[in-house]
KOLDO-158725 format. One line per 8 residues: number of its first residue (from 1); their letters; for each residue x negated, y negated, z negated of C-alpha. Coordinates in steps of 0.2 Angstrom, whole numbers, plus 2048, in hexadecimal, padded with zeros to 3 digits. Each point is the difference from the previous one (the first is absolute). Example, Ala and Ser with C-alpha at 12.3 -4.5 7.8 and 13.67 -1.06 7.14 Angstrom:
BEGIN
1	as	7C2 816 7D9 | 7FA 7EF 803
This chain:
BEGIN
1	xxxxxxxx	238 EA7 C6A | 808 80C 7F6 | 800 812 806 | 814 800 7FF | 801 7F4 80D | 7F5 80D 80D | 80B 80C 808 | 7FA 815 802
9	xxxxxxxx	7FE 7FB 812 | 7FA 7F0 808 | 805 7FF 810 | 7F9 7F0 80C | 80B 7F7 80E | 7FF 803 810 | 7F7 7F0 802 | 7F4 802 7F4
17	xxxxxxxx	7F9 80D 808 | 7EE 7FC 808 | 7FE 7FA 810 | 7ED 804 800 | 7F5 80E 7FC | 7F1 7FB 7F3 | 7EF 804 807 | 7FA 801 7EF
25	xxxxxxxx	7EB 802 808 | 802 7EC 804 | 7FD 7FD 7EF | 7F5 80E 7FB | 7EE 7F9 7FB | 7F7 810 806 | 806 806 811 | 803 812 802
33	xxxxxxxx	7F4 807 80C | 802 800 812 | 805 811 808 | 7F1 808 80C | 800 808 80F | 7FC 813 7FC | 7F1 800 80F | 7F9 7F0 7FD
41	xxxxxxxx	802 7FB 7EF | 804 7EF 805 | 80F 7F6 7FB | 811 807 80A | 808 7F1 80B | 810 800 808 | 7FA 805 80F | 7FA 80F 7FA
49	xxxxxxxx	811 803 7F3 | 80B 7FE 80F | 801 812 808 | 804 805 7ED | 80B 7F4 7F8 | 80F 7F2 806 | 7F6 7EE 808 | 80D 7F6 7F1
57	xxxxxxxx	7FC 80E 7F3 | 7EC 7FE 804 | 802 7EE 800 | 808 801 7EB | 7F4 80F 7FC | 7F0 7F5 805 | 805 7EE 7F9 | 7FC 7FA 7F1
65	xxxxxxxx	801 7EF 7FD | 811 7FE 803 | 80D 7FF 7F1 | 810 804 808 | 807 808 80F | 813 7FC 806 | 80A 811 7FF | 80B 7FF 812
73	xxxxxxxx	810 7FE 7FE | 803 813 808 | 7F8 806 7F1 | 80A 7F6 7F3 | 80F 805 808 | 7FC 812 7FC | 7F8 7FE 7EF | 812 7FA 7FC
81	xxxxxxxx	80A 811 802 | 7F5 802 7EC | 7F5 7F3 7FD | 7FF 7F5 7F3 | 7FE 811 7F8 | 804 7FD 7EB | 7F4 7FE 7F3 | 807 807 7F1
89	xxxxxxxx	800 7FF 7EC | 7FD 810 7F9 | 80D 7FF 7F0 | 804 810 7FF | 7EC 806 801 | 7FD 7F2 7F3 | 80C 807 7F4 | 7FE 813 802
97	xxxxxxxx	7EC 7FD 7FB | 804 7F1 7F4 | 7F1 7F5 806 | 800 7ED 7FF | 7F9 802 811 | 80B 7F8 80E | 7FE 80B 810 | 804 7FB 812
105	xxxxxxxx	7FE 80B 80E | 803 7FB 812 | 80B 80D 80A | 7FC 802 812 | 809 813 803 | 80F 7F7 806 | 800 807 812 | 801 80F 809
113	xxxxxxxx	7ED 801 804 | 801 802 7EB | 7F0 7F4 7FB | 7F9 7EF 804 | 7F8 806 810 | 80C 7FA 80D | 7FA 7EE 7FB | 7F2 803 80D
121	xxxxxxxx	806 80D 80A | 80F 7F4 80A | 7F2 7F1 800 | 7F3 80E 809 | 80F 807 80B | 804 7EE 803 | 7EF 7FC 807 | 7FE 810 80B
129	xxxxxxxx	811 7FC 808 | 7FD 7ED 802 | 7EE 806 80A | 80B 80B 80C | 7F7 812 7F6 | 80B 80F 804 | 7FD 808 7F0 | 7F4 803 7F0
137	xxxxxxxx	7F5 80C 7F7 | 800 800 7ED | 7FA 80D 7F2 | 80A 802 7F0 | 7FB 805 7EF | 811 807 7F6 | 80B 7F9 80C | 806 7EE 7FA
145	xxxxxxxx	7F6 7F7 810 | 806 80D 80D | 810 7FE 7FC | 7FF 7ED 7FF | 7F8 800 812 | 80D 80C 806 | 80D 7F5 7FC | 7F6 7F0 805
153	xxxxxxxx	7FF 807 813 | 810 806 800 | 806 7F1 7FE | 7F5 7F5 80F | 801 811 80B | 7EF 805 7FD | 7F8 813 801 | 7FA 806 7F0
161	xxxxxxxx	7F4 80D 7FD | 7FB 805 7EE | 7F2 80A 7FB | 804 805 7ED | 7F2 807 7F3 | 805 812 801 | 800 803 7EB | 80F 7F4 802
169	xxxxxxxx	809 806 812 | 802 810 7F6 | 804 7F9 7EF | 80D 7F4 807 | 80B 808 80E | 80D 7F3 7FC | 7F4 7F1 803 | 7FC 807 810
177	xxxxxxxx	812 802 808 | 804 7ED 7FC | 7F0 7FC 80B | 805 80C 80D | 814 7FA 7FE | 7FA 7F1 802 | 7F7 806 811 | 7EE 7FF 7FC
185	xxxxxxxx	7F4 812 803 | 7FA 806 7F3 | 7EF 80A 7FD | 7F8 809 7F1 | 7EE 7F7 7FE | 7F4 809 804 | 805 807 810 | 7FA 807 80F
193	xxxxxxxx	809 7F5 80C | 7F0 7F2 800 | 7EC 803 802 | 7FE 7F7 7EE | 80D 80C 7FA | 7F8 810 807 | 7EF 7FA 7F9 | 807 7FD 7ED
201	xxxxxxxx	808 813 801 | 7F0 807 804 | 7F7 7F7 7F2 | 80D 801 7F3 | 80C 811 804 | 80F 800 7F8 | 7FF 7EF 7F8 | 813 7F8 7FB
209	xxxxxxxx	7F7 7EF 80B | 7FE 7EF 7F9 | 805 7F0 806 | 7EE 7FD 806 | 803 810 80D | 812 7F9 804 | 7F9 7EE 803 | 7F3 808 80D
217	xxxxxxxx	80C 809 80A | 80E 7F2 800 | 7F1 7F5 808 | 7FA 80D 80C | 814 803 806 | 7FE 7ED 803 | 7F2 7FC 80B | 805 80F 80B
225	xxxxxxxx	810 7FB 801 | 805 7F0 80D | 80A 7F2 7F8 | 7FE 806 7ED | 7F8 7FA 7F2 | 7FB 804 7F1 | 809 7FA 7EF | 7FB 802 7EC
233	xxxxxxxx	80A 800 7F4 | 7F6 7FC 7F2 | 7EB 7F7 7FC | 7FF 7F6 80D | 802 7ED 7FD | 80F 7FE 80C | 80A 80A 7F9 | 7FC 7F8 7EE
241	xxxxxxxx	806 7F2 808 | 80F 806 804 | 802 809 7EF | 800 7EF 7F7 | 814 7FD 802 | 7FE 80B 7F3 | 7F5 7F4 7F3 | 808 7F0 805
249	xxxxxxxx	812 805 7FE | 7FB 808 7EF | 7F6 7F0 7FC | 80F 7F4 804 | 80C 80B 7F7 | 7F6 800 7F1 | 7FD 7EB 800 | 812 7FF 803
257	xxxxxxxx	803 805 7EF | 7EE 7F9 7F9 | 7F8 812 7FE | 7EF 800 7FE | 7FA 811 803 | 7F1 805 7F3 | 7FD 811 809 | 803 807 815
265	xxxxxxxx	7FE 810 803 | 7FF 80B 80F | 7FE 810 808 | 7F1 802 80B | 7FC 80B 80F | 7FD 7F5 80D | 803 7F0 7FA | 80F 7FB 80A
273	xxxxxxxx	80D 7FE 7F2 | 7F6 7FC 7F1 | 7F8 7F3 80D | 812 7F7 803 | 803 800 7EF | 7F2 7F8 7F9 | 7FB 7F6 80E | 807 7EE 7FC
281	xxxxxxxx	7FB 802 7EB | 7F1 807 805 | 800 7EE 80A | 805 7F7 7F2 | 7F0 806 7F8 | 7F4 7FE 80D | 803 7EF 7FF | 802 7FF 7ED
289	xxxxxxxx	812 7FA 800 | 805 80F 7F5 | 7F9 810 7F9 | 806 811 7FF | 7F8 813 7FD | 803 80A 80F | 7FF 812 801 | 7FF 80D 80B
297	xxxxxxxx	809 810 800 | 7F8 80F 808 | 7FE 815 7FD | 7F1 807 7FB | 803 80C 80C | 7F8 7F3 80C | 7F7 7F4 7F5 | 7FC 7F4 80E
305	xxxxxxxx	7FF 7EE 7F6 | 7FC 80A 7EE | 7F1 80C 807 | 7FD 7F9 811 | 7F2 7F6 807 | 802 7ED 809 | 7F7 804 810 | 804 800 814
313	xxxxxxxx	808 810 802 | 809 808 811 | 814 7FD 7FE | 805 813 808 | 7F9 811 7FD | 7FC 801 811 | 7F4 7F0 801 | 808 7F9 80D
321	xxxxxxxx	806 7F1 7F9 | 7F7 7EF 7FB | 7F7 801 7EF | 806 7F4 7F4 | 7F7 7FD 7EE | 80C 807 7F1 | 801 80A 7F0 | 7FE 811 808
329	xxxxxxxx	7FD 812 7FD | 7FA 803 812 | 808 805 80F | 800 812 800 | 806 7FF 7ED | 811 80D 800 | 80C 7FC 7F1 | 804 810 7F8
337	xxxxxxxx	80F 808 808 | 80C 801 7EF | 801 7ED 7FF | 811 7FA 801 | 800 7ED 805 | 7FB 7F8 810 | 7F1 7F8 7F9 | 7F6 80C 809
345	xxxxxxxx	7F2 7F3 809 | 7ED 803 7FE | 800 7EA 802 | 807 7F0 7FB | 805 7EE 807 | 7F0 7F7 803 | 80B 7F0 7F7 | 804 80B 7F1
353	xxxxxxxx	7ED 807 801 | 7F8 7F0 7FE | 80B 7F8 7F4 | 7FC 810 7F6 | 7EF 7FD 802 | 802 7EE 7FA | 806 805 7EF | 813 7F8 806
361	xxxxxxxx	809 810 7FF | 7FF 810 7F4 | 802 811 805 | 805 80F 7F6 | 803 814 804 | 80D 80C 7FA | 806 811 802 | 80F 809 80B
369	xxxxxxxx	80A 808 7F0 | 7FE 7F1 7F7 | 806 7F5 80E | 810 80C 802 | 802 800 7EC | 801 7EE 802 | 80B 800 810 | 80C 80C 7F6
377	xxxxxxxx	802 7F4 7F2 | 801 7EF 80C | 80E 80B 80A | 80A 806 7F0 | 803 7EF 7F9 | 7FF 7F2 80F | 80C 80C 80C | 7F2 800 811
385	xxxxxxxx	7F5 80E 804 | 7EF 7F9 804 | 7F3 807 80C | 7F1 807 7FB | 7F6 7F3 805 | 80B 7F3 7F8 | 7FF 808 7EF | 7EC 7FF 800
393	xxxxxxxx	805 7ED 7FD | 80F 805 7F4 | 7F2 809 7F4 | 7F9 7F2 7FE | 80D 7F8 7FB | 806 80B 7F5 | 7F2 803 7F6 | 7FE 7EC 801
401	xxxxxxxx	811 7FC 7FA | 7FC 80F 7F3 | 7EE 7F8 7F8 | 80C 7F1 7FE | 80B 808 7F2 | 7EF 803 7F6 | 7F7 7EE 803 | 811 7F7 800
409	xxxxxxxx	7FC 7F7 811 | 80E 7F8 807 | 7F9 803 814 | 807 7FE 80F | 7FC 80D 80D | 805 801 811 | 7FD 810 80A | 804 802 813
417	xxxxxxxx	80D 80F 802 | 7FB 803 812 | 80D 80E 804 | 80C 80F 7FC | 7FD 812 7FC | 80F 809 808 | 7F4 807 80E | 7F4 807 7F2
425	xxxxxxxx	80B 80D 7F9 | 7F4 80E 803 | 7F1 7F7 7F6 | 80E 7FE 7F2 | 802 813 802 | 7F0 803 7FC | 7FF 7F4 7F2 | 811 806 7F8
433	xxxxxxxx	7FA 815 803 | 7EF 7FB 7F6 | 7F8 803 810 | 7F6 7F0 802 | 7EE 7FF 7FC | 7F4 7F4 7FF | 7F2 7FD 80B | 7F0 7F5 7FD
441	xxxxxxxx	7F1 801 80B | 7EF 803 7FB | 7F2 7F3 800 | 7F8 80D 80D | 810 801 80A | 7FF 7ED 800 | 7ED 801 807 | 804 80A 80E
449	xxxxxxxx	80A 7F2 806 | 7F4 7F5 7FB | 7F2 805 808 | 809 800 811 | 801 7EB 800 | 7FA 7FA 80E | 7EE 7F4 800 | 805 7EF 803
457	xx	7F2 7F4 802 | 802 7F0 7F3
């Protein structure tokens, strides 16, 4: 089809919306690991998740077999105040760099909350309200999924309390009064208002926290706390479930006008939204239907998927939590305190881990001025400031779209713009004042975490 006859923004009906959720481990060859009780090593069941996490939630996060899960009507309803979100034609981008690369990128800031987050956020508030939960506990890394589940239980009347990695409560004052407007608490991560939180302080004074501290102190607040649970907003398999509104709406958008993506890309921290995206090509290529290169996006900063190791690690700092096998760093790994973008956790999906594993997905590293360099560039000529996180994915691209002009490839690249940057003016300040610098840990700071795995009989 001719690209004159694609418009800058493809927008879907209402009725072509999904009415399911893809469970994209049903088709994966290699099942990713099961999560382990932190005491006994054994496979977690839902017995003992259920203290922790929502029964319906538990139920998603420990199935694997089945293919598609009906999204409740409750939930359509809301994703319909800015979902189908658009997947757009970059023209303008295409021009300015004068590639014969055409460049899609899927735009999910179209909501207060400011990112793709709030996919998951109102199907966990859902669940906790439909189990009779008087509130939940979350952590938050630079603010997106805090402010999603803020909104989320606002809405079904929920208490919200946010603990918020402390590097970020500081750099993003403005992230943190939408939560609180929204009427969530809010708490710099590490604090001294939990036994976990106490503990990493001694250990680790002055530390700007990490989303492994926050998570151990979200949990904590949860378990001590009648009718609450805890929620995640990012590496566990329910909420990559959740997250795959994303890749199915991009993926009917795209056959609508016979696209054939060559290249998806992604930003990666926890794997939530580069999960969603991905999750029904990576389907298609499981089961050799269709191929594409994947890539994943990530800092080097925290170089989970580039530099980490594929083993059973704890999910939280504080080592409360099950242990799940994924890239890793380690637990008590700490990103450095300068770096700008959420992608700030020592771990990764166990889906995304083991299709990594399996040779089904690339990964690739880049720095934070050169990710602002390209977020200034994408922003100057496509008219949206990105996140941070977001333009990790939007490098990529670039520099994609940019090999293109010298090899005369006429790809097709898809990358997921997960959200907006309008909260991230102070990392801009840096950027803009020359202020920035660039962080890489050593192979010996890497060994530290290393060397804190825990032994897990085979």
């Amino acid at each position: 089809m001719s690209d004159k006859k694609i418009p800058y923004k493809i927008y879907l009906e209402e009725s072509e919306m999904p009415t399911a959720w893809y469970n994209l481990r049903a088709d994966m060859k290699h099942k990713p690991a099961p999560l382990l009780d932190p005491i006994t090593k054994k496979p977690m069941t839902a017995e003992a998740l259920a203290p922790v996490f929502c029964d319906e939630l538990i139920r998603q996060e420990l199935d694997d077999t089945t293919p598609f899960f009906e999204i409740p009507e409750e939930i359509r309803s809301f994703y319909k105040m800015y979902r189908p979100s658009p997947l757009v034609r970059a023209y303008c981008l295409e021009e300015k760099l004068g590639t014969p690369a055409k460049i899609y990128y899927k735009f999910e800031g179209n909501n207060t909350s400011g990112s793709h987050k709030l996919n998951s956020a109102i199907a966990q508030a859902y669940y906790a309200k439909k189990q009779g939960l008087v509130g939940v506990t979350t952590e938050t890394g630079a603010g997106q999924w805090g402010t999603a589940l803020s909104m989320a239980c606002s809405y079904f009347g929920l208490d919200c309390k946010v603990y918020m990695v402390k590097g970020s409560y500081e750099l993003k004052p403005f992230r943190r009064e939408v939560m609180r407007t929204y009427g969530a608490s809010v708490t710099p991560s590490p604090s001294t208002e939990t036994e976990v939180g106490r503990r990493i302080l001694a250990e680790h004074p002055g530390t700007s926290g990490s989303l492994g501290c926050a998570i151990s102190e979200a949990v904590e607040t949860a378990t001590k706390h009648e009718g609450y649970r805890y929620v995640l907003g990012s590496v566990l398999n329910q909420v990559m479930l959740h997250q795959s509104i994303i890749g199915l709406e991009t993926k009917t958008a795209l056959d609508k006008y016979g696209i054939h993506p060559d290249v998806i890309i992604g930003c990666a921290g926890g794997g939530s939204n580069l999960g969603g995206l991905i999750a029904p090509f990576m389907g298609e290529k499981i089961r050799g239907e269709a191929d594409y290169r994947i890539i994943a996006v990530e800092p080097v900063a925290c170089p989970t998927l580039t530099r980490g190791v594929f083993a059973y690690d704890y999910c939280d700092t504080g080592m409360v939590c099950p242990l799940a096998k994924m890239y890793t760093l380690g637990s008590h790994f700490m990103p450095a305190a300068n770096h700008a973008g959420g992608l700030r956790y020592h771990g990764m999906s166990t889906s995304l881990s083991q299709l990594r594993a399996d040779g089904l997905m690339e990964a690739t590293s880049v720095s934070q001025t050169d990710v602002f360099a390209a977020a200034e560039e994408f922003a100057r000529v496509e008219g949206i400031l990105p996140a941070p996180e977001s333009a990790h994915a939007i490098k990529v691209a670039l520099d994609m779209a940019k090999e293109c002009i010298v090899t005369g490839e006429e790809k097709t690249i898809v990358f997921g713009l997960t959200g907006t940057g309008y909260f991230d003016m102070m990392s801009y300040e840096k950027f803009h004042n020359g202020q920035m610098t660039d962080y890489i840990p050593t192979d010996e700071d890497l060994a530290a975490g290393f060397a804190r795995l825990p032994s897990i009989d085979s």
